[in-house]
C-alpha positions in Angstrom: 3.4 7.1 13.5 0.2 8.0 11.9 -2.7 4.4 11.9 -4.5 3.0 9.5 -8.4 3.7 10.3 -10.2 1.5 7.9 -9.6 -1.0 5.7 -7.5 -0.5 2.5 -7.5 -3.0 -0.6 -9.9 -4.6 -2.7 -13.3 -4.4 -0.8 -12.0 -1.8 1.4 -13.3 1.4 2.5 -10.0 2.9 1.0 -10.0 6.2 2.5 -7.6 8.8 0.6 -5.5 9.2 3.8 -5.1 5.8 4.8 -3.9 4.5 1.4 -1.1 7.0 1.7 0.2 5.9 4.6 -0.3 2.2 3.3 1.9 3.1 0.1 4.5 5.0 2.3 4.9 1.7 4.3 5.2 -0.1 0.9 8.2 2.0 -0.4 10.1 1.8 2.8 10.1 -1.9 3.0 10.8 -2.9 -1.1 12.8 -5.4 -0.7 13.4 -5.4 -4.9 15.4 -2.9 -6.8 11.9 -1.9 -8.5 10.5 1.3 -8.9 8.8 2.8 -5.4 5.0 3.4 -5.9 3.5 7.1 -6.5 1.7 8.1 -3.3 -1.5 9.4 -5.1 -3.8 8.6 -2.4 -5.2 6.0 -5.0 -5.7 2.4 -4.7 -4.7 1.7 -8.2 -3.3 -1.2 -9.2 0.8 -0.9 -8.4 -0.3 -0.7 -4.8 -2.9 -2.9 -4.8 -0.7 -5.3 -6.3 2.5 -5.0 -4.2 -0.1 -5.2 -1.4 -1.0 -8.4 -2.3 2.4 -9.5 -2.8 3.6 -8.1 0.1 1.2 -10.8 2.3 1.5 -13.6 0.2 5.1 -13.7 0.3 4.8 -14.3 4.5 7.4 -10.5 4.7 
């Protein structure tokens, strides 16, 4: 399993690589019928906001 290296969100060093493995994570544990995110390497504003979700919800 590849690591995250740096920090990814808003304020983060948000390196290409490491935001693809973030969104990867992401679309294997949806828990909602939604659509997956696009792994672009970019931390746009789908991931940044089912990252967010993702660690206020306490999953």
């Amino acid at each position: 399993m590849e690591k995250i290296k740096h920090s990814v969100g808003r304020g983060g060093v948000n390196t290409p690589r490491d935001i693809v493995i973030v969104q990867r994570l992401l679309n294997r544990h949806q828990t909602s019928s939604g659509a997956l995110l696009a792994v672009n390497r970019i931390m746009d504003g789908h991931t940044l906001s089912r990252l967010l979700r993702s660690f206020s919800s306490g999953s």
